[in-house]
C-alpha positions as CSV (number, residue, x, y, z in Angstrom):
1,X,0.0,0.0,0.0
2,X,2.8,2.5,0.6
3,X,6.0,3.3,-1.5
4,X,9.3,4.2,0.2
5,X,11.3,6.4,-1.7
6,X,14.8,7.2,-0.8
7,X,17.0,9.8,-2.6
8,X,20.9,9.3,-2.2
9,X,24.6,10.6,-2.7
10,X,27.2,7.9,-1.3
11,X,25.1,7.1,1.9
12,X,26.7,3.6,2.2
13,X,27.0,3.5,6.0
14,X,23.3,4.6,6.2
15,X,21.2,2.7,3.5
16,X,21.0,-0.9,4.2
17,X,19.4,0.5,7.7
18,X,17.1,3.0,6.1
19,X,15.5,0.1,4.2
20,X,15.2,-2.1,7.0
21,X,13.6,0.2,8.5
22,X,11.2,1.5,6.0
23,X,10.3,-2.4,5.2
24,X,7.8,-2.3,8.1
25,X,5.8,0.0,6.6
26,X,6.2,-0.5,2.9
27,X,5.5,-3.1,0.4
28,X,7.9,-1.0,-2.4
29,X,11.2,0.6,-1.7
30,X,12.5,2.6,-4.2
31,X,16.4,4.3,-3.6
32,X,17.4,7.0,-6.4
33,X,20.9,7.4,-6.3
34,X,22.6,10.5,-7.6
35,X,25.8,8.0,-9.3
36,X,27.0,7.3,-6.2
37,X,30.8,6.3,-6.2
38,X,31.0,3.9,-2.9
39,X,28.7,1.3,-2.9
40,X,25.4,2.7,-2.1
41,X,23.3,1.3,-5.2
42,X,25.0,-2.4,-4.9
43,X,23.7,-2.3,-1.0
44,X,20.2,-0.8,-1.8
45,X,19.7,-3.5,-4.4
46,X,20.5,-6.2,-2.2
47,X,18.4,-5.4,0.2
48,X,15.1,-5.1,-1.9
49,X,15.1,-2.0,-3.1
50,X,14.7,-0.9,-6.9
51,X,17.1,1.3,-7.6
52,X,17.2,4.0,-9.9
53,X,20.1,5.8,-11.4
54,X,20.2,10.0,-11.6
55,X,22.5,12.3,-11.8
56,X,21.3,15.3,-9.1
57,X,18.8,17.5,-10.2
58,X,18.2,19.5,-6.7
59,X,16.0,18.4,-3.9
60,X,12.4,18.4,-4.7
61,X,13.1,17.4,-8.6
62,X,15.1,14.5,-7.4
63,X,12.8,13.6,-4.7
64,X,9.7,13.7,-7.3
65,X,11.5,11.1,-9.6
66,X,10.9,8.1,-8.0
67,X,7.3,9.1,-7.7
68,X,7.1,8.2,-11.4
69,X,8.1,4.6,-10.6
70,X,6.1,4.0,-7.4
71,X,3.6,0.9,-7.3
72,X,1.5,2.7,-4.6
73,X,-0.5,6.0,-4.3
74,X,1.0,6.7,-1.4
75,X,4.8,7.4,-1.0
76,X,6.5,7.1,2.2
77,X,9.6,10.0,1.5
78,X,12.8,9.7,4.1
79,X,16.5,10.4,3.6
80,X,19.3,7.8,4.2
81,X,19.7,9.0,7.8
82,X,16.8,9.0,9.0
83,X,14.8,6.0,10.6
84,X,11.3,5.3,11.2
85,X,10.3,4.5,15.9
86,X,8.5,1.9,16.9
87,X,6.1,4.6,17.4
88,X,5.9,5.7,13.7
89,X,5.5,2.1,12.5
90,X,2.6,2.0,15.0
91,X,0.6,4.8,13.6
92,X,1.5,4.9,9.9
93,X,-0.4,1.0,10.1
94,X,-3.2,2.5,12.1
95,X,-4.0,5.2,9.6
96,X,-6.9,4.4,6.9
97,X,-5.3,5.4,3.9
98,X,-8.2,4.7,1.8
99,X,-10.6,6.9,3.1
100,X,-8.5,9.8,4.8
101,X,-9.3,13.5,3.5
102,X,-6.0,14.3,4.5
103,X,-3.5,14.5,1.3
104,X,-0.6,14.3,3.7
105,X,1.0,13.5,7.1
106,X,3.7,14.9,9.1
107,X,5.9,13.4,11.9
108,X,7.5,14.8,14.8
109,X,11.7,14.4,13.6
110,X,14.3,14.1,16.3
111,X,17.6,15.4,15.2
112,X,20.6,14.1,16.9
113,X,24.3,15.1,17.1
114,X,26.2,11.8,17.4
115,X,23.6,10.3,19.7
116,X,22.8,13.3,21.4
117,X,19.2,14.2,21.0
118,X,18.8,18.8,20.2
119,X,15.6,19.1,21.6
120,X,15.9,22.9,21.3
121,X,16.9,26.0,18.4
122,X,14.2,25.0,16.6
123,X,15.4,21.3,16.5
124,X,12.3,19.3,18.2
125,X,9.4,18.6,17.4
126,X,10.6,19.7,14.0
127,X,7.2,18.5,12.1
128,X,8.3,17.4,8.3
129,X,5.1,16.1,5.9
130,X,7.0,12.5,4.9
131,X,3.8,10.4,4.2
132,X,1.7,11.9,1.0
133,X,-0.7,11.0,-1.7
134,X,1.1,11.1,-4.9
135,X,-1.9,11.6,-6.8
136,X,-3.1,14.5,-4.6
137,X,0.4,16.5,-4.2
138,X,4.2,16.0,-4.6
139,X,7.4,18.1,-3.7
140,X,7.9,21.5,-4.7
141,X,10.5,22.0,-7.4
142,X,12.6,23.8,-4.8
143,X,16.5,22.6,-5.5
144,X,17.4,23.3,-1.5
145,X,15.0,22.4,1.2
146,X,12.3,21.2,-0.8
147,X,9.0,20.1,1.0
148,X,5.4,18.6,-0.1
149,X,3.1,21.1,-0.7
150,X,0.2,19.0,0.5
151,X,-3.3,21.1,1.0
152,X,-4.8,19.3,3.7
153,X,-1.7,17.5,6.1
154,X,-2.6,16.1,9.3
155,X,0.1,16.1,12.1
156,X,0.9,12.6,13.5
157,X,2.2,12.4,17.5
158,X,5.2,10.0,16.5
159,X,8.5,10.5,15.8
160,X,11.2,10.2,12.5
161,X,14.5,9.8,13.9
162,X,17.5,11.8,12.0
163,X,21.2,11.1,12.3
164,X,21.7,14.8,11.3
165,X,25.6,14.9,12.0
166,X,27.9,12.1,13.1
167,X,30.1,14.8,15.8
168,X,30.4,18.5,16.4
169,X,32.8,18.7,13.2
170,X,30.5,17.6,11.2
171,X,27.5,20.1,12.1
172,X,30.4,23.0,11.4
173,X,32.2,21.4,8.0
174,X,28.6,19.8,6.3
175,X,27.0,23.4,6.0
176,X,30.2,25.3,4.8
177,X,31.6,23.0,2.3
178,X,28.3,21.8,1.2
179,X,24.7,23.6,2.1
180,X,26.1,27.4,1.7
181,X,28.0,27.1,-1.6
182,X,24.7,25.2,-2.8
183,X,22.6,28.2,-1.3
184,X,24.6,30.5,-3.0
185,X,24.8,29.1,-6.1
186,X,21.2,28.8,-6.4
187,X,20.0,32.6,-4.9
188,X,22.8,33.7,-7.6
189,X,20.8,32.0,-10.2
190,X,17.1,33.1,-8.7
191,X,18.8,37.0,-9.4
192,X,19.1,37.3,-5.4
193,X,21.9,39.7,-4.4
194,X,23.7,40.4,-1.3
195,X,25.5,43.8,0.3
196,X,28.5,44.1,2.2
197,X,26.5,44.2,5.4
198,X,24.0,41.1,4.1
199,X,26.9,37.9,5.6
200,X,27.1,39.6,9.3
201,X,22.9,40.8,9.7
202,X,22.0,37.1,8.6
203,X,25.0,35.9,10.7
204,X,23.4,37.5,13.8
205,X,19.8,37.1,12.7
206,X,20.2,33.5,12.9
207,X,21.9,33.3,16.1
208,X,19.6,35.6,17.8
209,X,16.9,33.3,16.6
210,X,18.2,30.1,17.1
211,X,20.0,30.9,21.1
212,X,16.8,33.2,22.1
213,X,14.1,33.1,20.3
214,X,14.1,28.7,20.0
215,X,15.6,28.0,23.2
216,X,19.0,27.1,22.1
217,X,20.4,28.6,25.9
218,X,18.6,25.9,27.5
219,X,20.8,23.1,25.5
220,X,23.3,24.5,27.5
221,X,27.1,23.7,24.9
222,X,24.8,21.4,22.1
223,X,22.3,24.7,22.6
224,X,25.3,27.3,22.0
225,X,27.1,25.0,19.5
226,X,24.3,24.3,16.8
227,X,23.3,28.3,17.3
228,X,26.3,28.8,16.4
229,X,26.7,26.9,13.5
230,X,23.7,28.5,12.1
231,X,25.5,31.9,12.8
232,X,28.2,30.5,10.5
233,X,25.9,29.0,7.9
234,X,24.4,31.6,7.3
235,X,27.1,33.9,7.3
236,X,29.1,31.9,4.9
237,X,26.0,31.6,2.5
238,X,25.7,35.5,1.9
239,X,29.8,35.7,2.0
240,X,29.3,33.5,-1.0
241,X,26.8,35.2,-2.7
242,X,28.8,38.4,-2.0
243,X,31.6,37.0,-3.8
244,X,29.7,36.1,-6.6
245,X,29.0,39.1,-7.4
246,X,31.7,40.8,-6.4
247,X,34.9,38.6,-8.3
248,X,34.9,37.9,-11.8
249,X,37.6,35.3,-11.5
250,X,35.1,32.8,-9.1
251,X,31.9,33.1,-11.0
252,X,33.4,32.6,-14.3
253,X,34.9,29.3,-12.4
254,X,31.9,27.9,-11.0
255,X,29.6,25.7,-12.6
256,X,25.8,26.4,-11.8
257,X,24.7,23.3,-13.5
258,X,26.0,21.7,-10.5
259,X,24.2,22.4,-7.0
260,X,25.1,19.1,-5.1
C-alpha cells in the first residue's frame, strides 16, 4: 500500500538500515541514487530495493522522480539517515489510507548530534510532511529544502529519527563546504543579491533566533554549539553570494549546473 522512496549521494553506512527500516511499513522501496561512487546502489539493491540511477537534479526534482516509478498511491519519503520508531511504525499501520481526506501526514523528527538528541533551536518537534498522496500532491521544485506542498496535512504524535551529523565537526564542515555554496549558487541563479552588510545581519539574525528566540540557551554547549553553526551557515552563504558578485575570476569558475 505505501512506497518508500529514498534519494541518495554515497550514503553507504546509512542505506542498508534506512530500508530495513522502512520495510515495516512498505511493500515497495525505491532508492534513487545521484551515481553514487562507494557502494550505495550495490547495498540498496541487495536489500530489496529498486534502484534507480540519476545524476542530481536539486531536492524536490530529485525527490519527485521516484514518484514516477512508485507501485502505490502513497509514497513514504525519508532520507538515508533517518529511521522510522516503533512509534511511527505504529501509527502509519493505524491510519486508513483509503478513506483519509487528509492529502498528507507529518511526523515529529528528532535530530541528533552523534547520539545526542537537540531538543531545542528550533530542532524538536521539528514537524516534516514525509507520508503523502502522490496523486493529490508532490514536492515542490525547490533545488534546496524542498518540501510537499500538501493542501490538507494532518500532524501525527510520533516520531522520524534523524542522524543529522555524526560529531560537532560535522555540524560546522557539512553546512560550509556543502549547504552554503549550494545556497549560494542557487539565490545567484534566482537574481538574489547580497550587500556588504548582508553575511554579518543574517549571521546574527540567525543566532539571535536560534540561542533566544528557539531555546538554544537551554541546550546548554549542544544549545550554544548548533546556534552557532547557524551563525556561521548563514554567514558563509551571503559571503558567498557576496563574492559572486563581487569577483569575476570565481563566477566565471563555478559551474551552476552543479548544485550538489
Amino acid at each position: 500500500m505505501i512506497t518508500g522512496i529514498i534519494i541518495t549521494l554515497n550514503e553507504s553506512t546509512h542505506i542498508s538500515d534506512c530500508i530495513t527500516s522502512l520495510r515495516e511499513v512498505c511493500d515497495d522501496i525505491i532508492v534513487v541514487d545521484s551515481l553514487s561512487t562507494d557502494d550505495t546502489a550495490e547495498k540498496a539493491g541487495q536489500a530489496g530495493a529498486r534502484v534507480i540511477s540519476q545524476a542530481y537534479l536539486g531536492d524536490g526534482p530529485q525527490k519527485n522522480v521516484g514518484i514516477e516509478f512508485a507501485r502505490n498511491e502513497w509514497i513514504l519519503s525519508v532520507d538515508a539517515d533517518e529511521r522510522l520508531t516503533e512509534g511511527m511504525v505504529e501509527a502509519i499501520r493505524k491510519l486508513d489510507l483509503r478513506s483519509t481526506p487528509h492529502d498528507a501526514f507529518a511526523f515529529r523528527r528528532r535530530n541528533y548530534v552523534g547520539s545526542r538528541w537537540i531538543r531545542y533551536c528550533g530542532w524538536y518537534p521539528d514537524y516534516c510532511i514525509r507520508l503523502f498522496d502522490r496523486r493529490r500532491t508532490r514536492f515542490a521544485e525547490a533545488r534546496q529544502h524542498s518540501s510537499v506542498q500538501a493542501t490538507n496535512p494532518q500532524r501525527v504524535q510520533a516520531d522520524l529519527i534523524h542522524y543529522s551529523y555524526q560529531d560537532l565537526g560535522q555540524l560546522f564542515c557539512k553546512p560550509g563546504r556543502n549547504f552554503s555554496g549550494r545556497a549560494a549558487k542557487i539565490m545567484y541563479l534566482e537574481g538574489k543579491r547580497a550587500s556588504p552588510v548582508s553575511p554579518f545581519l543574517h549571521g546574527a539574525s540567525a543566532m539571535f533566533r536560534k540561542y533566544l528566540l528557539q531555546g538554544g540557551f537551554l541546550g546548554g554547549v549542544d544549545g550554544m554549539t548548533v546556534a552557532l553553526s547557524a551563525a556561521v551557515n548563514s554567514y558563509i552563504k551571503y559571503a558567498k553570494l557576496l563574492e559572486l558578485q563581487r569577483d569575476p575570476a570565481v563566477l566565471e569558475r563555478t559551474d551552476f549546473d552543479r548544485v550538489w
